[in-house]
C-alpha positions as CSV (number, residue, x, y, z in Angstrom):
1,X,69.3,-141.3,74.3
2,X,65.9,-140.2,75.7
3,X,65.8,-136.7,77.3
4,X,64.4,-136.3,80.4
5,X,61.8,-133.4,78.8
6,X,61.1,-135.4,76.0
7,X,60.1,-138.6,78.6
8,X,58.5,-135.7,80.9
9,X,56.0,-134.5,77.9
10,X,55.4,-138.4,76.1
11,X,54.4,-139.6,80.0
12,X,52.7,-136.6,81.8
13,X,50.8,-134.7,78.9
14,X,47.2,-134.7,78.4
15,X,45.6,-136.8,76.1
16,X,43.2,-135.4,73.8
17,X,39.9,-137.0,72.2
18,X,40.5,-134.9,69.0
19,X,44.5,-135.0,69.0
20,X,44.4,-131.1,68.8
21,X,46.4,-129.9,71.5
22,X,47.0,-126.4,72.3
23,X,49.4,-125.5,74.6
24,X,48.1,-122.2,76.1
25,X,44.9,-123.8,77.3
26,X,47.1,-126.0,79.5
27,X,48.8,-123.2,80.4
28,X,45.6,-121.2,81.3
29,X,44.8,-124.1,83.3
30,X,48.1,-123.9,85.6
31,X,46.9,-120.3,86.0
32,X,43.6,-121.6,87.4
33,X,44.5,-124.3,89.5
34,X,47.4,-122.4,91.1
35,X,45.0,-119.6,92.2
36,X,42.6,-122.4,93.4
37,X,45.0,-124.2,95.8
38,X,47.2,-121.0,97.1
39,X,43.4,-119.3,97.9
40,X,42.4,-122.9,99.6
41,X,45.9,-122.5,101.0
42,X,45.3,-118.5,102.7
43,X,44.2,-119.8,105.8
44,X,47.7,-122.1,106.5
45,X,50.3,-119.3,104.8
46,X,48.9,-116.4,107.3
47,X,47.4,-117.6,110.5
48,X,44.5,-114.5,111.0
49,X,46.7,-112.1,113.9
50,X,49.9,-113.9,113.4
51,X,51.5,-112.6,110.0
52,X,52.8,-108.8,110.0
53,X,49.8,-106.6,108.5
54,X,51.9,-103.4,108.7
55,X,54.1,-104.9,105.3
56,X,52.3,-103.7,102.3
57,X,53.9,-106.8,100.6
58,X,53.0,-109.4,103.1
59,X,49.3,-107.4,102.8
60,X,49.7,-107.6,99.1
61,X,50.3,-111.5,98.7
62,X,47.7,-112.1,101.6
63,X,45.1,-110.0,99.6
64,X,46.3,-111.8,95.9
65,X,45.9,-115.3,97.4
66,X,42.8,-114.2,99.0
67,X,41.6,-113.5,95.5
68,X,42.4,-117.2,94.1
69,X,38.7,-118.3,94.4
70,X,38.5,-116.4,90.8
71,X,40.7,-119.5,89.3
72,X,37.3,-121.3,89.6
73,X,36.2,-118.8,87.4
74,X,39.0,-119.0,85.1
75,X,38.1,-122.7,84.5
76,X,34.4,-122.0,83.7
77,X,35.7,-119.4,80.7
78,X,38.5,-122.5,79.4
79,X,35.6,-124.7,79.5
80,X,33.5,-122.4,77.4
81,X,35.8,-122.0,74.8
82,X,37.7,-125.5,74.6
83,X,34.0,-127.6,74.7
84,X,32.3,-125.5,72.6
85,X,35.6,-125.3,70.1
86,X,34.7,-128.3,68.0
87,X,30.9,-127.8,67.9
88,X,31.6,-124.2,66.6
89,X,33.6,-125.5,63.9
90,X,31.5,-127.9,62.5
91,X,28.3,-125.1,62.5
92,X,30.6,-122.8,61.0
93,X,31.4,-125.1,58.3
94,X,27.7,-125.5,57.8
95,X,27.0,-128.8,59.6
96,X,24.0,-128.7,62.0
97,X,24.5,-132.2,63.3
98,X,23.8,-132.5,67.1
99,X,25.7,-135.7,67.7
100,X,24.8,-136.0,71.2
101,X,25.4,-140.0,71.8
102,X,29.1,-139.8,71.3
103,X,29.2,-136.2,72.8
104,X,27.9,-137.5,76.2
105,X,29.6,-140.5,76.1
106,X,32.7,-139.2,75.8
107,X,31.6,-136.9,78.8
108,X,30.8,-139.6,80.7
109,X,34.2,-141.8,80.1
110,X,36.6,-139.2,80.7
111,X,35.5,-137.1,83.8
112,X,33.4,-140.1,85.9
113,X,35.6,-142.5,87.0
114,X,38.0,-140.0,88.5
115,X,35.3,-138.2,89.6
116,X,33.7,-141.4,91.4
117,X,37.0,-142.8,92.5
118,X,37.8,-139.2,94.6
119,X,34.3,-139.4,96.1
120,X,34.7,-143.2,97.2
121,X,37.9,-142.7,98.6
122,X,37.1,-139.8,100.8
123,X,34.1,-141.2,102.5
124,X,35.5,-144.1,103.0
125,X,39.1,-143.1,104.3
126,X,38.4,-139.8,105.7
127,X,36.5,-140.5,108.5
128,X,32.9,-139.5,107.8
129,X,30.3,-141.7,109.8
130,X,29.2,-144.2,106.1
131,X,25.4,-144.0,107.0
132,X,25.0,-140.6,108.3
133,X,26.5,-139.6,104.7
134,X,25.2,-141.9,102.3
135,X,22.6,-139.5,101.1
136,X,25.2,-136.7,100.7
137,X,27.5,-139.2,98.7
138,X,24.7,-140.7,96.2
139,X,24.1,-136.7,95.6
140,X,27.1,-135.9,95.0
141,X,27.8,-138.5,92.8
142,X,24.3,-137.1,90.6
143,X,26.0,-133.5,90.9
144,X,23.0,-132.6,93.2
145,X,24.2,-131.9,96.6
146,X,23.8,-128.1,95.9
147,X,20.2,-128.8,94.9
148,X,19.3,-131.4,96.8
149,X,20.7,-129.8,100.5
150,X,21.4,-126.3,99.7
151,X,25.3,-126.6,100.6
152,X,28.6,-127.4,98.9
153,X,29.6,-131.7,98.8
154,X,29.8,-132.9,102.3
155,X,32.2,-135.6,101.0
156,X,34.3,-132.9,98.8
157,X,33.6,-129.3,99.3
158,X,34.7,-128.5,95.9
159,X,32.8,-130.6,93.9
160,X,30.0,-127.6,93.7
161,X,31.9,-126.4,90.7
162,X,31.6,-129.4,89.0
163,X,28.2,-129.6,89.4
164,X,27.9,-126.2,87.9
165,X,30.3,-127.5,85.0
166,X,27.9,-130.6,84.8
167,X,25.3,-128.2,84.1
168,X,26.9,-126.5,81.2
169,X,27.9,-129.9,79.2
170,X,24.2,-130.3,79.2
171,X,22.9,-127.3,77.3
172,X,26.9,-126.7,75.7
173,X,25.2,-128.5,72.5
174,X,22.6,-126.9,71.9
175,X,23.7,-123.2,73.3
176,X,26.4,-123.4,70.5
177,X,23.6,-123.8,68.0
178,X,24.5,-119.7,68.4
179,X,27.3,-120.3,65.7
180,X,24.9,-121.6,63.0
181,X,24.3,-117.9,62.8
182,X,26.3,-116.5,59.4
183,X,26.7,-113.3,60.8
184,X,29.6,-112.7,62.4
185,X,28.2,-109.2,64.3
186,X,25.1,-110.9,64.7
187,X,26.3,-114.3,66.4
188,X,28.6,-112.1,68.2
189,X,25.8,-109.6,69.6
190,X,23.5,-112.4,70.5
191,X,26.7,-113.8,72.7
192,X,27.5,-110.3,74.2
193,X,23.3,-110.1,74.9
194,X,23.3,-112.8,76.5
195,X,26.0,-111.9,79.4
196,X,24.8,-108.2,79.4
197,X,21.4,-110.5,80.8
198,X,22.9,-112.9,82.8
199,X,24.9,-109.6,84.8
200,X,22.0,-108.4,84.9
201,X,19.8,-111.0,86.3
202,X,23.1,-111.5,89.1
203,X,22.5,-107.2,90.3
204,X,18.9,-108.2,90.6
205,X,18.5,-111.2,92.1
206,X,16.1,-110.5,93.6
207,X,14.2,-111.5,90.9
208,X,14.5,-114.9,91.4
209,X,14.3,-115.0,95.0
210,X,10.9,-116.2,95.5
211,X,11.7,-119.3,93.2
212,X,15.2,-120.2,93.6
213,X,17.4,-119.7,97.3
214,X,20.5,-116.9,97.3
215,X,22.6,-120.3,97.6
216,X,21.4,-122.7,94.9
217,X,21.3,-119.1,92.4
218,X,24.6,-118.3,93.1
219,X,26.4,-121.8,92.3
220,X,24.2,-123.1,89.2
221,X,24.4,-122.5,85.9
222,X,22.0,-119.6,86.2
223,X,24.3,-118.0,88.4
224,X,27.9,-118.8,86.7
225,X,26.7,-118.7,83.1
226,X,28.2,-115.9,82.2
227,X,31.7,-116.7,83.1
228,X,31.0,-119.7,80.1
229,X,29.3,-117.1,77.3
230,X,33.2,-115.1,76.9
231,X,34.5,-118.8,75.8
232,X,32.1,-118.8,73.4
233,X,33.1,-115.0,71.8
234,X,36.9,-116.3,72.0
235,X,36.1,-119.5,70.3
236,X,34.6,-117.5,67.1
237,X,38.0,-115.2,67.4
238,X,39.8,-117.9,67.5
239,X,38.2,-119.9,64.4
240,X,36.4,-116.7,62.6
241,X,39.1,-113.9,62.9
242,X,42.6,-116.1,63.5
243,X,41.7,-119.1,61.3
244,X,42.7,-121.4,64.4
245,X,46.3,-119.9,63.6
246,X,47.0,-116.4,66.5
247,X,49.4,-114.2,65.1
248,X,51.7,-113.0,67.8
249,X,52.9,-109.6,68.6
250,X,54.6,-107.4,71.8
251,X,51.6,-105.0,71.9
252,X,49.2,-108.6,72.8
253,X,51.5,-108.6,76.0
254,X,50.5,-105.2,77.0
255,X,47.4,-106.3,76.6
256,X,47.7,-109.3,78.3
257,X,49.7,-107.7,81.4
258,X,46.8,-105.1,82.0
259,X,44.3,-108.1,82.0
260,X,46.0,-110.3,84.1
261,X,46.8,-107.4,86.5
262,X,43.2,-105.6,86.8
263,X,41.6,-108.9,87.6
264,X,41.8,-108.6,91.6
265,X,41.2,-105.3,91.1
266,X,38.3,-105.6,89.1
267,X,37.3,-108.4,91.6
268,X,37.4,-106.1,94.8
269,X,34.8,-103.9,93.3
270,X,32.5,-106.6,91.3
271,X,29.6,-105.4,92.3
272,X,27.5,-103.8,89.7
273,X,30.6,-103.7,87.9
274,X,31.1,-107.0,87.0
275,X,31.1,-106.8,83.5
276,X,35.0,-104.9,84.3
277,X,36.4,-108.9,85.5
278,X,35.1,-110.4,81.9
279,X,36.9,-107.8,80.0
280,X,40.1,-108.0,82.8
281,X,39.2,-111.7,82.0
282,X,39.2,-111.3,78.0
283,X,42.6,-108.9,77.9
284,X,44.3,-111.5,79.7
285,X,43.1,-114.7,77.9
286,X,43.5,-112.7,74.0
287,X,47.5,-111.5,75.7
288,X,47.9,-115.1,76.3
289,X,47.3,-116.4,72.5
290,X,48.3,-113.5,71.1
291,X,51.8,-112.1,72.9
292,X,54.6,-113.5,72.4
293,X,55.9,-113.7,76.1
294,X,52.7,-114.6,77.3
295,X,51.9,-117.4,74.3
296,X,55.5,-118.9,74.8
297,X,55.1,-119.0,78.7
298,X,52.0,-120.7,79.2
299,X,53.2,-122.9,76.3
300,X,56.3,-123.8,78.4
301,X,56.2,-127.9,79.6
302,X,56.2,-127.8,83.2
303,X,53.0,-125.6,83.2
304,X,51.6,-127.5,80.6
305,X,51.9,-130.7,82.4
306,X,50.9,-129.4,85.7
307,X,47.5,-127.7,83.5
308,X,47.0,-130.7,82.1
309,X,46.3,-132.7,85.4
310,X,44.4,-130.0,87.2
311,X,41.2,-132.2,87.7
312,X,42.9,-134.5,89.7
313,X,44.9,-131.3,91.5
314,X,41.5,-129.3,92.1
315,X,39.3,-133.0,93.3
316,X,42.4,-134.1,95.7
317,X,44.3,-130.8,96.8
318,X,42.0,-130.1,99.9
319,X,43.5,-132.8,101.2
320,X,46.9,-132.7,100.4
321,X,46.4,-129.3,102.1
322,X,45.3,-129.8,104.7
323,X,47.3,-133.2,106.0
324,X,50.3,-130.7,105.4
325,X,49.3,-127.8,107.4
326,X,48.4,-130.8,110.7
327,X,51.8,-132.2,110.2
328,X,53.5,-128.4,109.9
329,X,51.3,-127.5,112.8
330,X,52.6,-131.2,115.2
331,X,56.8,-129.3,114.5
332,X,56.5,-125.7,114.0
333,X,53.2,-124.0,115.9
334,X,51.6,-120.9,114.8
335,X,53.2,-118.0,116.1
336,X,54.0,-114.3,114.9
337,X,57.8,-115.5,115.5
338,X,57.6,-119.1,113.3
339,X,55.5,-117.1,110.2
340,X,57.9,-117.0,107.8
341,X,59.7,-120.1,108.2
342,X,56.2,-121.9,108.2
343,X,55.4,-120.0,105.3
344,X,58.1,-121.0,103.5
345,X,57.3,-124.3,104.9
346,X,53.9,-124.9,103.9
347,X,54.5,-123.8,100.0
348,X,56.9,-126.2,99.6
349,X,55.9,-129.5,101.6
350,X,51.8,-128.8,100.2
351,X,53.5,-128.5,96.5
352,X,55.7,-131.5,96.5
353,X,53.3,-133.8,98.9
354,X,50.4,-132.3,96.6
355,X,52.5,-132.8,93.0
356,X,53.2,-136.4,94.2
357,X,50.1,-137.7,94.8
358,X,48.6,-135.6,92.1
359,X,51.0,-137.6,89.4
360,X,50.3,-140.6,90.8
361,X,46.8,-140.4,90.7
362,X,46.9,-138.7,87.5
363,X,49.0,-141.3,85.6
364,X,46.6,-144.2,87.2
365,X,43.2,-142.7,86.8
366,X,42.8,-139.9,85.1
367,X,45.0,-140.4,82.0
368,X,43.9,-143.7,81.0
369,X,40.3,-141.9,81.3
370,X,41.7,-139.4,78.5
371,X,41.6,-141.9,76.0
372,X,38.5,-142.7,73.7
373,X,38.6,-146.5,73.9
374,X,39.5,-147.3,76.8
375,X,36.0,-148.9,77.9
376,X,36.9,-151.9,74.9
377,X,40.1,-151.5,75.8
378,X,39.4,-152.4,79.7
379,X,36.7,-154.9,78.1
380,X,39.4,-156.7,76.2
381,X,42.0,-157.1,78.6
382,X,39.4,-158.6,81.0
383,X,38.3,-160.7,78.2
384,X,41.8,-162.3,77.7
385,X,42.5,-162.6,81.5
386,X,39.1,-164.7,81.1
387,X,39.7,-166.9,78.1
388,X,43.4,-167.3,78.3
389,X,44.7,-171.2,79.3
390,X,45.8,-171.9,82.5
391,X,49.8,-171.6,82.6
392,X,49.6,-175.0,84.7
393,X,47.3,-176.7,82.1
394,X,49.7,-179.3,79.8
């Protein structure tokens, strides 16, 4: 008999390249995409003048969700670590091999056909005039828009963050050249160097400004590169100091908790204090390997299947979104007396319209995408469809 959270995990999980899975990445990644979609959500759960801003909860949860554009930022530090993961290992075990064909490839396999299947399908089903938008679609297909017109995707707003993550795969190679360093307080200074600088550069910007606008600065690379660098520090934790293997322990939950609590608080005062969200960002990422609540809840299945599809949540959720909040809006107007029922609502009819699609798209896209073969794969069943008799034939 096949249990239904056996079927769940063999169906829905994430395939990986290497066949190393950890489950607290996935985890992490539920974290991210959930803060992503309620903050993309803020404007539909509390209508500005319409939800009761004496409540210090109601102020509370508006000001949290408000908050969830960090999750974008959450995803930049997993990507640091989990892409740079493998590379470290190998320079650690003494091999300086670039190995940049299959590293690309790979790249290219697994993230562009989703990526160029969510950018079809919204200019050509979502009502953008086809020849007025051409030039923003062939740029955002190059991961350009930002650089080429100084403004997020017209096609799909959120597509600026992969442009950014486009970026990094390009120098991740040869940035994590830092780990062919044998000194483990010397590798790890030239990491923590590296974001002192880039905070640095982001409180004087003005450095840059006659070369490079406020916009393009602040969502490249050069801009977001240091949310990537504290990946790289827990990656040599992780392999230097844990031997891949985390030791658990209650004090890592206290850790954990203060992390995951000062982050919109370190947030609100960013500033010149940024440096305080990486190390909000580092407690809570170290609580989640290391403590033993924290480890075994982000390891649970459901979060771990919902992680594990979070590029197709974060390239299709706008939408899912939004056609929610138009149909709330055509039965239940916003007004001060409907807020909490459409609250209530909205978070349930966006996460079940939004899982829905999600899996679907997910299981026909982007998983088959998770595989390594699945070019000869595709190539070979198109090759017997070709060649093979015609049933009729005698």
């Amino acid at each position: 008999m096949i249990r239904p959270g056996r079927w769940l995990q063999d169906s829905m999980t994430r395939v990986t390249s290497s066949g190393q899975f950890i489950p607290q990445i996935d985890g992490l990644r539920f974290a991210a995409i959930l803060s992503v979609i309620l903050f993309h959500m803020n404007g539909w759960l509390f209508p500005e003048g319409l939800w009761p801003k004496g409540s210090p909860i109601w102020s509370s949860v508006r000001f949290l969700t408000g908050k969830g554009y960090y999750g974008v930022e959450l995803f930049f530090m997993i990507s640091g670590f989990i892409l740079v993961l493998p590379m470290a290992e190998r320079h650690l075990r003494g091999d300086r091999s670039l190995r940049i064909k299959p590293y690309l490839t790979r790249r290219l396999t697994r993230l562009e056909p989703p990526y160029i299947l969510n950018l079809l399908i919204f200019w050509l089903l979502c009502g953008y005039p086809l020849a007025a938008t051409a030039g923003n679609l062939g740029a955002s297909l190059l991961y350009a828009h930002g650089l080429v017109f100084n403004a997020d995707s017209a096609i799909n707003h959120v597509a600026w963050s992969l442009e950014v993550e486009v970026q990094f795969y390009l120098v991740a190679p040869f940035l994590a050249f830092v780990f062919a360093i044998p000194s483990v307080r010397l590798r790890r200074g030239v990491i923590l160097a590296a974001i002192a600088g880039l905070i640095w550069l982001d409180a004087h910007q003005q450095v840059l400004a006659p070369y490079i606008s406020q916009f393009r600065y602040s969502t490249t690379l050069l801009g977001k590169g240091v949310f990537f660098l504290p990946g790289f520090l827990l990656a040599d934790v992780y392999l230097s100091d844990w031997q891949s293997r985390p030791r658990e322990g209650w004090l890592w939950d206290v850790l954990g908790l203060v992390g995951w609590c000062a982050i919109p608080a370190a947030l609100e005062i960013r500033g010149p204090w940024s440096w305080l969200v990486l190390a909000a960002q580092w407690m809570a990422f170290v609580g989640v390997f290391r403590g033993r609540f924290f480890s075994w809840l982000f390891s649970r299945i459901l979060l771990t299947i919902i992680g594990g599809m979070c590029y197709t949540l974060y390239l299709y959720h706008p939408r899912t979104i939004c056609l929610t909040g138009v149909l709330l809006n055509r039965f239940l107007p916003e007004t001060a007396a409907n807020f909490l029922p459409r609250l209530l609502l909205m978070l349930v009819m966006s996460a079940v319209f939004t899982l829905l699609v999600c899996s679907t798209l997910f299981l026909l896209i982007e998983r088959p995408c998770m595989r390594k073969d699945w070019p000869a794969r595709l190539a070979n069943w198109c090759r017997a469809r070709l060649t093979a008799p015609d049933s009729g034939d005698k």
